[in-house]
Phi, psi and omega in degrees: 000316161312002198222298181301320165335317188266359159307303201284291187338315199277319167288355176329286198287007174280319165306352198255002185285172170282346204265307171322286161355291184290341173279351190250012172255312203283317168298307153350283176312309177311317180289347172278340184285331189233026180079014177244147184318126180228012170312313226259355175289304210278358161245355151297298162345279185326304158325280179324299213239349194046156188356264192287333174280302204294320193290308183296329179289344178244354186278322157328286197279356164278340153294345208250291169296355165253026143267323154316317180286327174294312174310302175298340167288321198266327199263341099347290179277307195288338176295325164297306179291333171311308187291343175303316197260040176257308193274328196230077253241337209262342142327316169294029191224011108346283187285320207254339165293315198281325170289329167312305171306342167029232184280326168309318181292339194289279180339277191272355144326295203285340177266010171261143188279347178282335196268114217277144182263006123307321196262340175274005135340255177298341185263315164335308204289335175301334189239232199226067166273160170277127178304332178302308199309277151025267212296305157316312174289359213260315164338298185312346180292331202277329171273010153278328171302303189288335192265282205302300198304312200302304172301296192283020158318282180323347205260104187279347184235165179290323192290298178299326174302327184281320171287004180287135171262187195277093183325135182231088159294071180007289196264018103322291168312308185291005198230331141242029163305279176313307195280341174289323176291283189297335165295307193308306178331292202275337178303298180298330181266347163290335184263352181248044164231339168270348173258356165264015164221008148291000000 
């Protein structure tokens, strides 16, 4: 990661181009894609692009790879868990929490920091969510997303951007606090309304 860093350093100002921009929406998506950590992208983003630009731009390209990654999962993937739960039927109460749970469950899945955002990506794309909700949920993202770009805004150099730690923000935290309670919520009253009507 240092080394591409002192890339982009050497490379600033290509980044500030459209072609740059766009090269930096496509390494985003690959990284999302393949399932790697992409906090430290969306506070380069900051470092680049500042605050409110650096934020549409990675709130762009974090939408673009996970709706790709949902399509290669449901499209891919998902025919495979359907014969799972063919086999193991007791599984499917999996598939059926998560759908009930729909865009709420989506919402607030994405403002909680425990639910990693690539694999909830590909796992969305496994059960019979509707791409709008998909898509709508995906909303949640955007104050974490504004918080890391903000801070790596703040980053007068690439060595303070590489000593930035992981923003800990008060009304971040409480906010993915509330939502981590509330995913746990509905997951539990969906999964015990489905065995009381099993």
């Amino acid at each position: 990661m240092n080394i591409f860093l002192e890339n982009i350093y050497n490379l600033s100002f290509f980044f500030n181009t459209g072609i740059g921009i766009l090269s930096f929406v496509c390494i985003y998506i690959l990284i999302v894609l393949l399932i790697l950590p992409a906090s430290w992208l969306s506070l380069l983003s900051g470092f680049l692009y500042g605050s409110y630009l650096g934020s549409i731009i990675v709130f762009i390209s974090a939408f673009i790879g996970a709706s790709v990654a949902f399509f290669l999962s449901k499209t891919f993937f998902a025919k495979k868990l359907k014969n799972l739960f063919s086999r193991y039927p007791k599984l499917s109460v999996i598939e059926n929490v998560v759908e009930k749970g729909g865009l709420k469950l989506i919402f607030f899945s994405r403002l909680s920091p425990i639910f990693p955002f690539s694999i909830l990506n590909y796992f969305y794309g496994l059960n019979n969510i509707k791409f709008r909700d998909f898509a709508l949920g995906l909303i949640g993202i955007i104050p974490g997303t504004f918080l890391y770009c903000s801070i790596g805004s703040l980053a007068k150099s690439l060595q303070e951007l590489k000593n930035v730690q992981s923003p800990n923000n008060l009304y971040i935290t409480i906010v993915g606090v509330v939502a981590t309670f509330l995913v746990v919520y509905f997951l539990a009253k969906y999964s015990r309304e489905y065995f009381e009507n099993s």
